[in-house]
LOZA-626327 format. One record per residue (C-alpha): residue number from 1; residue in one letter; chain; x negated, y negated, z. Coordinates in steps of 0.5 Angstrom, whole numbers, plus 2048, in hexadecimal, padded with zeros to 3 digits. Example, Ala and Ser with C-alpha at 12.3 -4.5 7.8 and 13.67 -1.06 7.14 Angstrom:
<sites>
(1; 'a'; 'A'; (7E7; 809; 810))
(2; 's'; 'A'; (7E5; 802; 80E))
</sites>
This chain:
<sites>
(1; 'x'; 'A'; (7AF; 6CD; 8AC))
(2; 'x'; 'A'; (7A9; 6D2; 8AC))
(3; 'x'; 'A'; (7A3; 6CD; 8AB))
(4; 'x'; 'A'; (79B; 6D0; 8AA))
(5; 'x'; 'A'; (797; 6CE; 8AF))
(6; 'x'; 'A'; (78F; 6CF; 8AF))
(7; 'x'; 'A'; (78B; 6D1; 8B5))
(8; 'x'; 'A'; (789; 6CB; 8B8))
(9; 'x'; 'A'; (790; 6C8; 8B7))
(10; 'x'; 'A'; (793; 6CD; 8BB))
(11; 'x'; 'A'; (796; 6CC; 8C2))
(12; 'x'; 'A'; (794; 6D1; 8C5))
(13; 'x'; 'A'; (799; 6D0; 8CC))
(14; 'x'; 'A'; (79F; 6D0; 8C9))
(15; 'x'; 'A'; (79C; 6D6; 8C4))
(16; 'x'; 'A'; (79B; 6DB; 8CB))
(17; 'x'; 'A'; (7A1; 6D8; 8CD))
(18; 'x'; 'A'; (7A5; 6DB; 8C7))
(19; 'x'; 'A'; (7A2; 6E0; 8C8))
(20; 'x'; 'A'; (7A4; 6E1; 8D0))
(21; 'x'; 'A'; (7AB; 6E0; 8CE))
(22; 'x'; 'A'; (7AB; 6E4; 8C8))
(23; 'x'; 'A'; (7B0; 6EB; 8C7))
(24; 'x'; 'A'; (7AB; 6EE; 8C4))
(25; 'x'; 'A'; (7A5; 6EB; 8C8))
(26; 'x'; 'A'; (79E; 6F0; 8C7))
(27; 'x'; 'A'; (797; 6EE; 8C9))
(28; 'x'; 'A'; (793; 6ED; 8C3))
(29; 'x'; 'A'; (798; 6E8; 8C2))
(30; 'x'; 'A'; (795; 6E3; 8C7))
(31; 'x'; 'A'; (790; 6DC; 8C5))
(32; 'x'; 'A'; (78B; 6E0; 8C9))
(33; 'x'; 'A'; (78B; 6E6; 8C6))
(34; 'x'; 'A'; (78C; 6E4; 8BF))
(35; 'x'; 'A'; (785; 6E0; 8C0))
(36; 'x'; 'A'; (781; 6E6; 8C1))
(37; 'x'; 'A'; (785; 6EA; 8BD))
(38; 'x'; 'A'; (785; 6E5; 8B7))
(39; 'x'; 'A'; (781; 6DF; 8B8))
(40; 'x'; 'A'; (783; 6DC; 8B2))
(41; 'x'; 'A'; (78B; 6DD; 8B3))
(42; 'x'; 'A'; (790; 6D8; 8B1))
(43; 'x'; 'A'; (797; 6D8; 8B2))
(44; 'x'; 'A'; (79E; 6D8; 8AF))
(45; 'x'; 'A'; (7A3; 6D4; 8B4))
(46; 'x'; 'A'; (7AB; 6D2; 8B4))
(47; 'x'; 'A'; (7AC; 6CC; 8B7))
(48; 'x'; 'A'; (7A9; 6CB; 8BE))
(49; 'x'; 'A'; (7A6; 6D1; 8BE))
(50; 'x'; 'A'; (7AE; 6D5; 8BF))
(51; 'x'; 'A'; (7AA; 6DA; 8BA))
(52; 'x'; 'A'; (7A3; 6DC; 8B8))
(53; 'x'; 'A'; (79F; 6E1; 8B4))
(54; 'x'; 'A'; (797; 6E1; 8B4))
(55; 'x'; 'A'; (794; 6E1; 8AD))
(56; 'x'; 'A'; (78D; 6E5; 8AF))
(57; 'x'; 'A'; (789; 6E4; 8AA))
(58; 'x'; 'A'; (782; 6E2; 8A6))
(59; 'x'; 'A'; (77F; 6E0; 89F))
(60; 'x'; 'A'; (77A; 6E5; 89C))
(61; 'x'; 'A'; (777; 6E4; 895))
(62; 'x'; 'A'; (77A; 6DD; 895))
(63; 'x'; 'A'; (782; 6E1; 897))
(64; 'x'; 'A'; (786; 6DF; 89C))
(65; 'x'; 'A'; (789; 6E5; 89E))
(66; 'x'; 'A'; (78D; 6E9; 8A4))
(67; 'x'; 'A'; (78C; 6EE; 8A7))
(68; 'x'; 'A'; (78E; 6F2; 8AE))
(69; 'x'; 'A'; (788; 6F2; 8B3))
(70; 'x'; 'A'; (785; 6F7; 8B7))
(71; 'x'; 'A'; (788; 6F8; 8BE))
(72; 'x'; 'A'; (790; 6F5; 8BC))
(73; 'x'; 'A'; (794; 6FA; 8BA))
(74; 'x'; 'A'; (79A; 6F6; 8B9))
(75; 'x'; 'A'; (79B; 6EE; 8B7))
(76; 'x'; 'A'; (79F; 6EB; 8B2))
(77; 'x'; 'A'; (7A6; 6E7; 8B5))
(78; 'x'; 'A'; (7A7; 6E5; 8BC))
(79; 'x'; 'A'; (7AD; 6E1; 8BE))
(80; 'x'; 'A'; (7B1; 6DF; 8C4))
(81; 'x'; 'A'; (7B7; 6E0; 8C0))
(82; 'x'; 'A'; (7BA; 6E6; 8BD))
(83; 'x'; 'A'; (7B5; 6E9; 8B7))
(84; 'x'; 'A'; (7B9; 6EB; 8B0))
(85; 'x'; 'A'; (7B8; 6EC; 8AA))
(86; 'x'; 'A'; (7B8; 6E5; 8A7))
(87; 'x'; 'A'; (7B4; 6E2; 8AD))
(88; 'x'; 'A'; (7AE; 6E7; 8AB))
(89; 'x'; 'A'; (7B0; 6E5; 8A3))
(90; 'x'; 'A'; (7AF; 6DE; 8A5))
(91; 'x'; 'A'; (7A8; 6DF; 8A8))
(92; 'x'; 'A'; (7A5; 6E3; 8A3))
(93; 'x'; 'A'; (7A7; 6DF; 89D))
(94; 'x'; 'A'; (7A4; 6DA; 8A1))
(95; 'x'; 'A'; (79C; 6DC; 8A2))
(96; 'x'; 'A'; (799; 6D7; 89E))
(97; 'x'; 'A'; (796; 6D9; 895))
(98; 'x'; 'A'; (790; 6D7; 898))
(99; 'x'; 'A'; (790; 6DE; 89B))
(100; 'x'; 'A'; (78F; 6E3; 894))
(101; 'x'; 'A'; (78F; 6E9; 897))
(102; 'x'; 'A'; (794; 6EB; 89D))
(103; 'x'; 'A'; (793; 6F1; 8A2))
(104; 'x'; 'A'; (798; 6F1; 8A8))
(105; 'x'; 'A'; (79A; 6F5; 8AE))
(106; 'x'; 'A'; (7A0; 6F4; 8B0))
(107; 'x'; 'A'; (7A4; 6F5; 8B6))
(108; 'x'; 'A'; (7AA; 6FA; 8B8))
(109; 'x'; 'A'; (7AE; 6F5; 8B8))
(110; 'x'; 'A'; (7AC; 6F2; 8B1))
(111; 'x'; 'A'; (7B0; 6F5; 8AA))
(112; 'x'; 'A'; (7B1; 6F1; 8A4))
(113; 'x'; 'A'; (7B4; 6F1; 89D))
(114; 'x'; 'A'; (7AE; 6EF; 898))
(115; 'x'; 'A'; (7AD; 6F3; 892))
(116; 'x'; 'A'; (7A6; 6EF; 890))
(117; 'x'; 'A'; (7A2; 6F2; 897))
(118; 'x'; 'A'; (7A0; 6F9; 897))
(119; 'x'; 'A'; (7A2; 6FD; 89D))
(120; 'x'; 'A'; (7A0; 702; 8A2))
(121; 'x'; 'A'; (7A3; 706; 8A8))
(122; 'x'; 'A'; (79F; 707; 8AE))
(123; 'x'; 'A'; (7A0; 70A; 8B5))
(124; 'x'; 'A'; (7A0; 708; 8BB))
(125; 'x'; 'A'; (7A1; 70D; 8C1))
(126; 'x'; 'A'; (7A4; 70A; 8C8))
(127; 'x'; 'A'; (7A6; 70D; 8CE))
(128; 'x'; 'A'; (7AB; 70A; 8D3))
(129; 'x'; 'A'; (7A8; 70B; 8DA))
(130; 'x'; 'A'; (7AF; 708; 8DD))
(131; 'x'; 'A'; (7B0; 710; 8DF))
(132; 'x'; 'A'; (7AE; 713; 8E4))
(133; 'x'; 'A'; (7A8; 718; 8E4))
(134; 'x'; 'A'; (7AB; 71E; 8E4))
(135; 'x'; 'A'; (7B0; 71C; 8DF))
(136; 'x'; 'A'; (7AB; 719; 8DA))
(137; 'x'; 'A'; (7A5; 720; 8DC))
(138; 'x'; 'A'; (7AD; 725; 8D9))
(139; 'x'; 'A'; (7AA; 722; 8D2))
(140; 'x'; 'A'; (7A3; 723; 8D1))
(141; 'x'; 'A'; (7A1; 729; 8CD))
(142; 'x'; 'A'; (79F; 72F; 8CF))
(143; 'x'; 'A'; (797; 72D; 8CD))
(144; 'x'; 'A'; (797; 727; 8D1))
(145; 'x'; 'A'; (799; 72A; 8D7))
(146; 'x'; 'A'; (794; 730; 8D6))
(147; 'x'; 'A'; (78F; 72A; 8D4))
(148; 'x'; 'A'; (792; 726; 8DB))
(149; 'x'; 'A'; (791; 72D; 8E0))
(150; 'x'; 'A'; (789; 72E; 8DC))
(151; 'x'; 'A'; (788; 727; 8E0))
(152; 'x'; 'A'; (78A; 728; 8E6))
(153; 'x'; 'A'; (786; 730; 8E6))
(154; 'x'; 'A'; (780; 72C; 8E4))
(155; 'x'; 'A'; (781; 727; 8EA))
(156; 'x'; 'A'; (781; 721; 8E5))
(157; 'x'; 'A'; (781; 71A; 8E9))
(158; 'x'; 'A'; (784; 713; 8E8))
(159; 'x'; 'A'; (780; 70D; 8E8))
(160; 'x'; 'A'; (783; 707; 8E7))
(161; 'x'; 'A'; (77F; 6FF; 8E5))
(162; 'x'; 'A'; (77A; 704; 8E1))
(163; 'x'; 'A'; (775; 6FF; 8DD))
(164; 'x'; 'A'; (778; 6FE; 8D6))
(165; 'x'; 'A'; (771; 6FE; 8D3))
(166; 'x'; 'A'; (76F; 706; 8D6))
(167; 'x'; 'A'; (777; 708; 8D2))
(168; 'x'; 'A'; (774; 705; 8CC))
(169; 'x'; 'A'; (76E; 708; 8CD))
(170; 'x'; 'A'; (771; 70F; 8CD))
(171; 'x'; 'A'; (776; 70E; 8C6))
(172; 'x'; 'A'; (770; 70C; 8C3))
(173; 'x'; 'A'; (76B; 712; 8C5))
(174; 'x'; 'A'; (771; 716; 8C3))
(175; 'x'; 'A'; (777; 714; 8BF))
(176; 'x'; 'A'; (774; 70E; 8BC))
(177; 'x'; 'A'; (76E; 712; 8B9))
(178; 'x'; 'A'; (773; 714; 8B3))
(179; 'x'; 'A'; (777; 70D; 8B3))
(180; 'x'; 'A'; (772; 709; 8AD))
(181; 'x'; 'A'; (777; 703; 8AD))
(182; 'x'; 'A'; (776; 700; 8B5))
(183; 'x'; 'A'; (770; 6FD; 8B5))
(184; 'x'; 'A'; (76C; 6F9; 8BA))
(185; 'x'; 'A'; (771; 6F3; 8B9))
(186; 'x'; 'A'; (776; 6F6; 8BA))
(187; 'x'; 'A'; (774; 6FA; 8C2))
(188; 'x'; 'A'; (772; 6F3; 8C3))
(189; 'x'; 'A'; (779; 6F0; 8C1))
(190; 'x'; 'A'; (77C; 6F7; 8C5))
(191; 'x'; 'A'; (778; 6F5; 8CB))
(192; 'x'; 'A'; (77A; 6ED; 8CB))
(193; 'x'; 'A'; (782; 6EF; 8CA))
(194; 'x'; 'A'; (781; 6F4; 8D1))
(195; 'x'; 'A'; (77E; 6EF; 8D6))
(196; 'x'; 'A'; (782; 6EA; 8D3))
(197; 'x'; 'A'; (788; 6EE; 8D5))
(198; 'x'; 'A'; (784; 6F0; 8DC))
(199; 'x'; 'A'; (783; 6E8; 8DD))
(200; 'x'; 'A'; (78B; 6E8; 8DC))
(201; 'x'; 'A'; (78C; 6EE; 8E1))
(202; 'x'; 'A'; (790; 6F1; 8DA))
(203; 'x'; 'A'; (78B; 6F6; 8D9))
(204; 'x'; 'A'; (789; 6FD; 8DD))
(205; 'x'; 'A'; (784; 702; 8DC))
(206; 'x'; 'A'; (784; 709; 8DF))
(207; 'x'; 'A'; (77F; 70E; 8DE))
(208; 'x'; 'A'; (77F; 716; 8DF))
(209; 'x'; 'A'; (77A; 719; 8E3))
(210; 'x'; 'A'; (777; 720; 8E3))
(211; 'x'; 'A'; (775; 723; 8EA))
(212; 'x'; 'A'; (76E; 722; 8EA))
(213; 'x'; 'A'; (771; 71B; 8E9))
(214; 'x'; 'A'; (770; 71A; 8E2))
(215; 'x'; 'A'; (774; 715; 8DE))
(216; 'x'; 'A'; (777; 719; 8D8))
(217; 'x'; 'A'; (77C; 715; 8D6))
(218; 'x'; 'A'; (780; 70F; 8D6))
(219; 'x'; 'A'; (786; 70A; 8D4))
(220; 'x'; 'A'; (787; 703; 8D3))
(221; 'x'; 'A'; (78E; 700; 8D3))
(222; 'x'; 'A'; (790; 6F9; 8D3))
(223; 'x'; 'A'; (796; 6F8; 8D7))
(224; 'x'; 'A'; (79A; 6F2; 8D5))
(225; 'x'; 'A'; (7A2; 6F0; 8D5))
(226; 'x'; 'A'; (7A4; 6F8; 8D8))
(227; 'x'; 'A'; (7A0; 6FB; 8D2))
(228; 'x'; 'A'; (79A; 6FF; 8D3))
(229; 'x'; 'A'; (795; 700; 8CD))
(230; 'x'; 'A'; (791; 706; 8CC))
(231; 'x'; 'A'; (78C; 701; 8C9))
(232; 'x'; 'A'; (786; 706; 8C9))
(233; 'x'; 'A'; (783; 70C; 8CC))
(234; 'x'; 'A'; (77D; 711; 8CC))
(235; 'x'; 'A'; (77B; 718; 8CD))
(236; 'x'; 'A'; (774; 71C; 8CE))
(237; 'x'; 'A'; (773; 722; 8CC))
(238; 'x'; 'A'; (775; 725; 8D2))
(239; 'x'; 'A'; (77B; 722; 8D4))
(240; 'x'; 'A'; (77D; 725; 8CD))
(241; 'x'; 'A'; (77D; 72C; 8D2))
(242; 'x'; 'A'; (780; 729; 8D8))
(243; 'x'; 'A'; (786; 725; 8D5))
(244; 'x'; 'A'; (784; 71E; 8D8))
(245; 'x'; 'A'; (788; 71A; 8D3))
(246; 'x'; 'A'; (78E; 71D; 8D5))
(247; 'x'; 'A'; (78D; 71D; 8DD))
(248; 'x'; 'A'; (78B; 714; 8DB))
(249; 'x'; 'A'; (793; 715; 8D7))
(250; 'x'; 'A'; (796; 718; 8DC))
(251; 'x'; 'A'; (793; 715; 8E2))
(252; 'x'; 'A'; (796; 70E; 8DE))
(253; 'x'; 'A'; (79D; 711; 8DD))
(254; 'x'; 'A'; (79D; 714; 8E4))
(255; 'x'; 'A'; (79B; 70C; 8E6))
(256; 'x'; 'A'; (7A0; 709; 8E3))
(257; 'x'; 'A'; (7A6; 70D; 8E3))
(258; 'x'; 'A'; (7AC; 70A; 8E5))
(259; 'x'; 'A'; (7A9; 703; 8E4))
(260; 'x'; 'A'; (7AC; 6FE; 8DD))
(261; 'x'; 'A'; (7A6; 700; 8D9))
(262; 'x'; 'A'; (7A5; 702; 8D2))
(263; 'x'; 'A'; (79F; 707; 8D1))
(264; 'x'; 'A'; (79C; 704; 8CB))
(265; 'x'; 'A'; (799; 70A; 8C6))
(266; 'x'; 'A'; (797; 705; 8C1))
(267; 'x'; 'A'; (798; 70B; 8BC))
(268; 'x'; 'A'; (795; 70E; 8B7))
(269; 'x'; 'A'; (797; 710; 8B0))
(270; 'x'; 'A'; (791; 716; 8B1))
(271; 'x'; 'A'; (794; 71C; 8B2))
(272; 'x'; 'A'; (790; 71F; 8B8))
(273; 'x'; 'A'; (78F; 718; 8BC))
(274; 'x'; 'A'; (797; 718; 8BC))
(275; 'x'; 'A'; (799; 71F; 8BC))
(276; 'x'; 'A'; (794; 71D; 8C3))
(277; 'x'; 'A'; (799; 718; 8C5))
(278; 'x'; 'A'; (79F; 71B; 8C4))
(279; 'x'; 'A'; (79D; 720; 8C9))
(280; 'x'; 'A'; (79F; 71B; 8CE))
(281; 'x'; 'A'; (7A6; 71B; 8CC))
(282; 'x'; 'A'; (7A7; 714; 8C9))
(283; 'x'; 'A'; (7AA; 710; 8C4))
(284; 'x'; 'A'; (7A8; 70E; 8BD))
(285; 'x'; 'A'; (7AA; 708; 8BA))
(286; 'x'; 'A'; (7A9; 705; 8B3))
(287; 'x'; 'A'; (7A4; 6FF; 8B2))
(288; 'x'; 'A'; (7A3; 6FC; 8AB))
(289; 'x'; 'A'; (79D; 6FA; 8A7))
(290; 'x'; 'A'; (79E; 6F6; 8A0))
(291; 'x'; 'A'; (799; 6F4; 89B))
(292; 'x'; 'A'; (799; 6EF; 895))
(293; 'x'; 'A'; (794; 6ED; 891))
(294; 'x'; 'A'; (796; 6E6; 88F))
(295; 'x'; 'A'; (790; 6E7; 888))
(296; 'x'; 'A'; (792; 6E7; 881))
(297; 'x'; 'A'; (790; 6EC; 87D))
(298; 'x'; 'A'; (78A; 6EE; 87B))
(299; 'x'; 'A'; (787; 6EA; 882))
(300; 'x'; 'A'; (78C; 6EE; 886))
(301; 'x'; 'A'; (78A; 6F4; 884))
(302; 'x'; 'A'; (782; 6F3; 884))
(303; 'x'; 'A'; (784; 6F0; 88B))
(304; 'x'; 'A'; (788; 6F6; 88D))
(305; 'x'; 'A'; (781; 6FA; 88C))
(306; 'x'; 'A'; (77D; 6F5; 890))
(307; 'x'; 'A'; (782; 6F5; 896))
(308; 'x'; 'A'; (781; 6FE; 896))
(309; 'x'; 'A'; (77A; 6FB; 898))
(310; 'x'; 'A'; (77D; 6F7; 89E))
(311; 'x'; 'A'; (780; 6FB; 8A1))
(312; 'x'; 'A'; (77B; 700; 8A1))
(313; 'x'; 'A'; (776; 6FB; 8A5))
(314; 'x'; 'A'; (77D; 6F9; 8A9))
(315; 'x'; 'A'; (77C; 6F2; 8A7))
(316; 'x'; 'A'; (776; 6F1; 8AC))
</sites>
C-alpha cells in the first residue's frame, strides 16, 4: 500500500535507508539533501519505506503545487525492488488532489502509461569510467582533444578542495550575468547543498589555474553511490582561450578510469551545452518530465497562465 505522508511524518531513517538500497539510488534523493533542496517536501511511501517518491512542492497564490527544484535533476520513484510501469503508475496516482498543478522529473528508470499527464523527453549524458583511460580518450572528439592540448601549451594546473564560494563567484561574474532566473536564494541554496555534501565527504571541488596562478575555471561534483555528478561549474574569459573546462573534465576522467563509476553530465536539452558533453564520448539516456493540471476549466486555464509567471520566477 503506498501512503501520502507529510514532511514532519517522515522517518527519515529509513527513507536514507531506502535510499541506500535502492537500484536506482541518486543523491538529491537523500532526507538531507531533499531538506535544503525542497524544505517543504512530503513524501510518498510503500509500505515500510520498500519504495518512495519525494513530492517537492510548495503553495503560491493559495495553490499547492509541484515542482522540480534547483540542483536535483532527477527525482520521481526510488524502490529497492525492480521499478516497472506499474509500480510508477501507482505512485503517480497516488500524489494526493490537493496538489493542483503537477510538475515532476522523473528518474531513467521511471516510465508509465497514463494519457491524463503531459510528457516530455529530457537527456542525460553519462559516461562509464570503468575503461581505462587510453580507451576512454579513443572516444573524445577532435575539438576536445585539440581543447585538452591548448591546456596543457598554457600550462593550466590543478587544485583541489577550491572554496566553493570563489567557483560561484566566478559563474556569477560571467555566465550567470545572462542567467535572470538564479537568484540570491538560489546561490545560497547551491552553497548549502555543497558544504553539506563536503561535510558528508560526497562533494569534491577542483579549480584550473593559469600560470600566473590565477583561478579561471572550476567543477563541482557530488560524488555518491559510484555516480560523479557534474553539478556546477564556471569559467572567466580566459579559460575560454586556455580550455580550462576541458583540462578540469579530463583530469576527473583520467582520475577515475578504470574505477566503477558513472560521469554524471546532468545533460542538457541545450544544444551547445550537450554538443559540449558529447565530446567526451558518453552516453545519453532518457528521463522523463510530466505535467498535469488537476483545474477545471476555465480555472485550469487562468492558472496555466499563472504558472508561465512561476516558472519565469523559478518558483523562489
Amino acid at each position: 500500500m503506498i501512503r501520502y505522508v507529510k514532511h514532519n511524518e517522515i522517518e527519515k531513517k529509513k527513507w536514507d535507508n531506502c535510499i541506500d538500497h535502492c537500484t536506482n539510488n541518486l543523491i538529491y534523493a537523500y532526507s538531507w539533501y531533499l531538506d535544503i533542496a525542497s524544505p517543504k517536501w512530503e513524501a510518498l511511501v510503500e509500505e515500510d519505506y520498500k519504495s518512495v517518491m519525494p513530492l517537492t512542492g510548495n503553495k503560491k497564490y493559495g495553490v499547492h503545487y509541484l515542482y522540480p527544484p534547483y540542483f536535483a535533476q532527477q527525482l520521481g520513484v526510488f524502490s529497492q525492488e525492480k521499478i516497472d510501469r506499474k509500480k510508477v503508475k501507482d505512485f503517480l496516482n497516488a500524489i494526493p488532489p490537493h496538489y493542483k498543478f503537477l510538475e515532476v522529473n522523473l528518474n531513467t528508470h521511471n516510465t508509465f502509461e497514463l494519457p491524463e499527464f503531459q510528457v516530455k523527453k529530457n537527456i542525460n549524458i553519462e559516461l562509464d569510467l570503468n575503461p581505462s583511460y587510453e580507451a576512454l580518450r579513443k572516444r573524445f572528439s577532435g575539438d576536445a582533444k585539440r581543447n585538452i592540448k591548448k591546456s596543457e601549451k598554457h600550462n593550466i594546473s590543478l587544485r583541489k578542495n577550491i572554496s566553493p564560494s570563489e567557483i560561484i563567484r566566478i559563474f556569477r561574474k560571467n555566465t550567470g550575468k545572462k542567467i535572470t532566473n538564479l537568484t540570491d536564494k538560489n546561490y545560497k541554496v547551491l552553497l548549502t547543498l555543497i558544504n553539506k555534501c563536503i561535510e558528508k565527504g560526497c562533494a569534491e571541488v577542483w579549480g584550473a589555474f593559469t600560470r600566473n596562478h590565477k583561478l579561471c575555471a572550476g567543477a563541482i561534483w557530488f560524488i555518491k553511490n559510484n555516480r560523479a555528478i557534474y553539478i556546477f561549474s564556471a569559467t572567466d574569459t580566459e579559460a575560454k582561450k586556455n580550455g580550462g573546462t576541458f583540462f578540469l573534465i579530463n583530469s576527473f576522467i583520467q582520475g577515475y578510469s578504470g574505477k566503477n563509476m558513472i560521469f554524471d553530465f546532468e545533460g542538457s536539452n541545450i544544444p551547445g551545452i550537450a554538443g559540449f558533453y558529447r565530446g567526451f564520448g558518453p552516453t545519453e539516456l532518457v528521463y522523463l518530465q510530466i505535467k498535469k493540471n488537476n483545474f477545471q476549466n476555465p480555472v485550469r486555464w487562468i492558472y496555466e497562465k499563472r504558472n508561465r509567471l512561476i516558472h519565469r520566477k523559478k518558483y523562489v
